[in-house]
GUSETOR-369305 format. One line per field, with one value per atom (N, C-alpha, C): chain; atom name; z, x, y; residue in three letters. Coordinates in steps of 0.2 Angstrom, whole numbers, plus 2048, in hexadecimal, padded with zeros to 3 digits. Layout:
# residues N
mol = A / ... $
atom = CA / ... $
zz = Z / ... $
xx = X / ... $
yy = Y / ... $
type = ALA / ... $
END
This chain:
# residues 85
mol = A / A / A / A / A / A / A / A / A / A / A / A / A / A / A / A / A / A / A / A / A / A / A / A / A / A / A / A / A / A / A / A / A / A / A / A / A / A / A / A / A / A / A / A / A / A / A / A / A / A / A / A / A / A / A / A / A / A / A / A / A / A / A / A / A / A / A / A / A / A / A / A / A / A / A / A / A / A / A / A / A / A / A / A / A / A / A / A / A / A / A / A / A / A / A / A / A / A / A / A / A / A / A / A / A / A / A / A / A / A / A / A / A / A / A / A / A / A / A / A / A / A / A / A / A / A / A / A / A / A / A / A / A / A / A / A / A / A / A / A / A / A / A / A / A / A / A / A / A / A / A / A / A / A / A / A / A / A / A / A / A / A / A / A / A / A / A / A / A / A / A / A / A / A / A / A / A / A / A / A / A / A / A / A / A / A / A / A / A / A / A / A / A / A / A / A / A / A / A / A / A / A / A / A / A / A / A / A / A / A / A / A / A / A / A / A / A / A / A / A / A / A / A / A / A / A / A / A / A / A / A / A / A / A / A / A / A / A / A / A / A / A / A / A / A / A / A / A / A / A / A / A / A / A / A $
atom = N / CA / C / N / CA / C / N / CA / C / N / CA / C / N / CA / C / N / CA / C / N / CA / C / N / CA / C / N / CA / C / N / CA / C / N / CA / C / N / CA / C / N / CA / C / N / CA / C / N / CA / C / N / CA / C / N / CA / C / N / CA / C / N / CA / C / N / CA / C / N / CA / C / N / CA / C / N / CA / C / N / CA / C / N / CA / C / N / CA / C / N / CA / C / N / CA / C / N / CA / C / N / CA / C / N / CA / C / N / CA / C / N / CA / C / N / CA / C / N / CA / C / N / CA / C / N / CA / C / N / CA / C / N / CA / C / N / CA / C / N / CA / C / N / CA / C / N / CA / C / N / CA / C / N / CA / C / N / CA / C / N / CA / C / N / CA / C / N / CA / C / N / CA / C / N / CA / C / N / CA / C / N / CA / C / N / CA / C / N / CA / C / N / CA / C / N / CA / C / N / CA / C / N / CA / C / N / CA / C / N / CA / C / N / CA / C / N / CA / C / N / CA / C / N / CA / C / N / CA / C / N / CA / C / N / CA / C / N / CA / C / N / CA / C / N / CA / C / N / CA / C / N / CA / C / N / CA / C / N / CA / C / N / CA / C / N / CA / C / N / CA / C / N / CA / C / N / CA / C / N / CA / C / N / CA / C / N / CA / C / N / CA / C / N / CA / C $
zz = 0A1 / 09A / 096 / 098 / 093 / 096 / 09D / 09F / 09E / 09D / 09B / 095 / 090 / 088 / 087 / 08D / 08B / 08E / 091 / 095 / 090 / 08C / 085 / 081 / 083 / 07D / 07F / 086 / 08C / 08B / 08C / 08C / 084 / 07F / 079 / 078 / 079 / 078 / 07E / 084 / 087 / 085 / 084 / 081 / 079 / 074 / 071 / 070 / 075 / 076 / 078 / 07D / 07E / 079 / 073 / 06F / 068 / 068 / 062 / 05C / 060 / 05B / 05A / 05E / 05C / 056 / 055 / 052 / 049 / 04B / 045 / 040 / 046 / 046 / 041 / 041 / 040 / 03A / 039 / 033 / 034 / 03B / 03E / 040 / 03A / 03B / 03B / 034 / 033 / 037 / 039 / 03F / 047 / 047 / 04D / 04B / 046 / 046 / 043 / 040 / 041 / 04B / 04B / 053 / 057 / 055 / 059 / 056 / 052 / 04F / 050 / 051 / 055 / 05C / 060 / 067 / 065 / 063 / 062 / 062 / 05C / 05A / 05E / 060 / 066 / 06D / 06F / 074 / 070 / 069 / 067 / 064 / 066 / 063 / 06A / 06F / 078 / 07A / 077 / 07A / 075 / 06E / 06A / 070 / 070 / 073 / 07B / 07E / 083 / 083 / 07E / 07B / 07A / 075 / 072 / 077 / 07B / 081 / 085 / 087 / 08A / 088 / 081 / 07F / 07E / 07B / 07B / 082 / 087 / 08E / 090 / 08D / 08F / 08A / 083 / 07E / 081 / 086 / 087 / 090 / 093 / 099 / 096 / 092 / 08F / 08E / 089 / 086 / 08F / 090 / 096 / 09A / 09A / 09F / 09A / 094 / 091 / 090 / 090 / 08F / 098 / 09E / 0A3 / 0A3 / 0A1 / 0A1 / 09D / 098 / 094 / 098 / 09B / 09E / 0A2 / 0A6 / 0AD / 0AA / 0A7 / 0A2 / 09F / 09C / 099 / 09F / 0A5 / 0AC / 0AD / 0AC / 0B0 / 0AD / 0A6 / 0A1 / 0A2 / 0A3 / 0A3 / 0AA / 0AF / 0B6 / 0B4 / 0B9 / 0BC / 0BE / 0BD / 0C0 / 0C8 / 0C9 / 0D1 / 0D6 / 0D1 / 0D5 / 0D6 / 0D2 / 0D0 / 0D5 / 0D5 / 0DA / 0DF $
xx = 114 / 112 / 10D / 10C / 109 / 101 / 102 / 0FA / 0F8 / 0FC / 0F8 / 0F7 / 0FC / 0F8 / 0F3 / 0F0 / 0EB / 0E5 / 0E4 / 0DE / 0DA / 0DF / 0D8 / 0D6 / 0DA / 0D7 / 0CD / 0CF / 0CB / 0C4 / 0C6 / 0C3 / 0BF / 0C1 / 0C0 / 0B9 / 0BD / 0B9 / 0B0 / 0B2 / 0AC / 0A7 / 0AB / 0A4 / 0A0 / 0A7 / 0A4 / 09F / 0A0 / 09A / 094 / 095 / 08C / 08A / 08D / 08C / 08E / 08A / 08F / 085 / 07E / 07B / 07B / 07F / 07F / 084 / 08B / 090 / 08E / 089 / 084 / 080 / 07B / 077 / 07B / 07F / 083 / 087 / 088 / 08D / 096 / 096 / 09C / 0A1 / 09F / 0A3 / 0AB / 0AD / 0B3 / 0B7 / 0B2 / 0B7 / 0B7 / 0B4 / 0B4 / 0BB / 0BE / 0C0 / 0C8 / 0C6 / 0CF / 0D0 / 0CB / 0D0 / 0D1 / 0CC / 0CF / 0D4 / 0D6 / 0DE / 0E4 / 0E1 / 0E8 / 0E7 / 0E4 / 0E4 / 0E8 / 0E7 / 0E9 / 0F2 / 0F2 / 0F8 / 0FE / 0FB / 100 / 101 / 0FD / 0FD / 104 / 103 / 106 / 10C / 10D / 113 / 117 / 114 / 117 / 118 / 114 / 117 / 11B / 11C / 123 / 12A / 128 / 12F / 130 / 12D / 12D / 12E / 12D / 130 / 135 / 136 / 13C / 143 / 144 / 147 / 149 / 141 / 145 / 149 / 146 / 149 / 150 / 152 / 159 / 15D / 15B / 15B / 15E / 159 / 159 / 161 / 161 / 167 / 16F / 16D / 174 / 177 / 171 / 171 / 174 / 173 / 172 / 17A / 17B / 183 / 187 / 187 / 18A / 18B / 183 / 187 / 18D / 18B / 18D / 196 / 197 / 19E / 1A2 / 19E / 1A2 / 1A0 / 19D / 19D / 1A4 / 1A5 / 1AB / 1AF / 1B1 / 1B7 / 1B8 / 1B1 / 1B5 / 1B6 / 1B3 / 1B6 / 1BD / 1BF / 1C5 / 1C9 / 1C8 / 1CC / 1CD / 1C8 / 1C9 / 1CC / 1CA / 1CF / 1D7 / 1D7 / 1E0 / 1E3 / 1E0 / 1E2 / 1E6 / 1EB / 1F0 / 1EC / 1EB / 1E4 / 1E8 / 1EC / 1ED / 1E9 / 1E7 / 1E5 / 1DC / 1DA / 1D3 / 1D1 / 1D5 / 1D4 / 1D5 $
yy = F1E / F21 / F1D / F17 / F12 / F13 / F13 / F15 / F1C / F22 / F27 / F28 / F23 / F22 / F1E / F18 / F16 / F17 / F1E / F1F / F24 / F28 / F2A / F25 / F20 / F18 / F16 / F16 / F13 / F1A / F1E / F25 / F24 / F25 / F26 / F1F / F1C / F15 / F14 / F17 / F17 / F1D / F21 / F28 / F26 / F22 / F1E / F1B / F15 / F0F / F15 / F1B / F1D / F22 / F24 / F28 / F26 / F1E / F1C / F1C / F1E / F1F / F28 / F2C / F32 / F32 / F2E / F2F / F2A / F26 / F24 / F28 / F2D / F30 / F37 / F3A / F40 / F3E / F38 / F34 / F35 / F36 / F38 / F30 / F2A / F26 / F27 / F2C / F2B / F30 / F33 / F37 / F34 / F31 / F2C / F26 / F24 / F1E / F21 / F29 / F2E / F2C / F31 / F31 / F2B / F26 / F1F / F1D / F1E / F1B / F20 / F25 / F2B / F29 / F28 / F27 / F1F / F1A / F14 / F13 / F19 / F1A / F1C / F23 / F25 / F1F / F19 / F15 / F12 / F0E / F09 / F0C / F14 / F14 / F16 / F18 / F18 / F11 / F08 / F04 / F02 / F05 / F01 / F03 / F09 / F0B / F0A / F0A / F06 / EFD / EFA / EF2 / EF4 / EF8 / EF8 / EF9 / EFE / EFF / EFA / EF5 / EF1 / EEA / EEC / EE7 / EE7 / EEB / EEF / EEF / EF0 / EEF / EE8 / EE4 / EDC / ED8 / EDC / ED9 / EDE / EE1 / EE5 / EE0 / EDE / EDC / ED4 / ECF / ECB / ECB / ED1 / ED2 / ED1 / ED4 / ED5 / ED1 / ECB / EC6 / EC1 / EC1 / EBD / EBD / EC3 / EC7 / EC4 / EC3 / EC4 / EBD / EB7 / EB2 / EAF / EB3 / EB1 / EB0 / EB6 / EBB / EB5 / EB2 / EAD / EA7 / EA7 / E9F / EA1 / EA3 / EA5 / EA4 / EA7 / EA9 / EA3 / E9D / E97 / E92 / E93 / E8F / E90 / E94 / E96 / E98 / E97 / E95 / E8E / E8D / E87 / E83 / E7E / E77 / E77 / E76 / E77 / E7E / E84 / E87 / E86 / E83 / E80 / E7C / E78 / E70 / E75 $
type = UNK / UNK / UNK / UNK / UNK / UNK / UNK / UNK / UNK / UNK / UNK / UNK / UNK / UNK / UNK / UNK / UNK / UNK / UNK / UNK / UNK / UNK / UNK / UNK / UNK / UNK / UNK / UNK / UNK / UNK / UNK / UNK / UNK / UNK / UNK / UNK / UNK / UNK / UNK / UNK / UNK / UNK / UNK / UNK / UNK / UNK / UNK / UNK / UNK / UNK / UNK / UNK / UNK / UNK / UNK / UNK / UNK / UNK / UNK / UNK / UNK / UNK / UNK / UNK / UNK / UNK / UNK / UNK / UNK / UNK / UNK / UNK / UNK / UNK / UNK / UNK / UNK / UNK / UNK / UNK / UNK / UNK / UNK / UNK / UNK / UNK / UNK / UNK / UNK / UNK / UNK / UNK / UNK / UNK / UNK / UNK / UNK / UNK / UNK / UNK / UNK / UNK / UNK / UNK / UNK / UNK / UNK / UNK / UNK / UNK / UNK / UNK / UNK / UNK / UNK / UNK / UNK / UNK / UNK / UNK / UNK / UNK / UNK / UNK / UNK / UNK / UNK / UNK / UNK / UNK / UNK / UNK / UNK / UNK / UNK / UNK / UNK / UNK / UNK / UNK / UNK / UNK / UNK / UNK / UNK / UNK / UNK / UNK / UNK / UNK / UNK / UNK / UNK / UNK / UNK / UNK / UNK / UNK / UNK / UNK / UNK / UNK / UNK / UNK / UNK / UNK / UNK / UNK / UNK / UNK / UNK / UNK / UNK / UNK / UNK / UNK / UNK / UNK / UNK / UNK / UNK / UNK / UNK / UNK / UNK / UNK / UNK / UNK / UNK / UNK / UNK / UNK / UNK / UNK / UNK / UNK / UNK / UNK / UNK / UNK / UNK / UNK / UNK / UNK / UNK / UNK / UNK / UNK / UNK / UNK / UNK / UNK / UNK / UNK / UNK / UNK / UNK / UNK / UNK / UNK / UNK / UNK / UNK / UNK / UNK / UNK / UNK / UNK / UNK / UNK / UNK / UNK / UNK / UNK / UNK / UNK / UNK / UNK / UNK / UNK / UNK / UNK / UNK / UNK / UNK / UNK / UNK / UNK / UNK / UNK / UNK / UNK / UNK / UNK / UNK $
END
């Protein structure tokens, strides 16, 4: 998903560079610099939510280990020490 929001990045920006004295010429700055920020925008708002995801991801996996870390610790605390040794 993140590479097909940033292939009109890539796009946008090389027809750009070769028609940047036509986009002079015409006075078609401020519409040159709308669409590079809509293209930009839709990129940064495809990798928020792919960060965001994994991040959430990372903090549920985290919980997780943390809970069964308890669990065997608790288990081992209150185990008979003869069954340990």
């Amino acid at each position: 998903m993140i590479g097909i929001q940033k292939s009109p990045i890539q796009h946008h920006f090389s027809e750009s560079i070769s028609g940047a004295s036509t986009i002079r010429c015409f006075n078609q700055e401020i519409r040159f610099l709308s669409k590079c920020f809509r293209v930009i925008d839709d990129y940064s708002r495809v990798t928020f939510h792919n960060t965001a995801t994994m991040e959430r991801l990372c903090v549920r996996i985290n919980f997780l280990f943390n809970l069964v870390f308890f669990i065997l610790l608790f288990v081992l605390v209150h185990l008979p020490r003869a069954s340990i040794v």
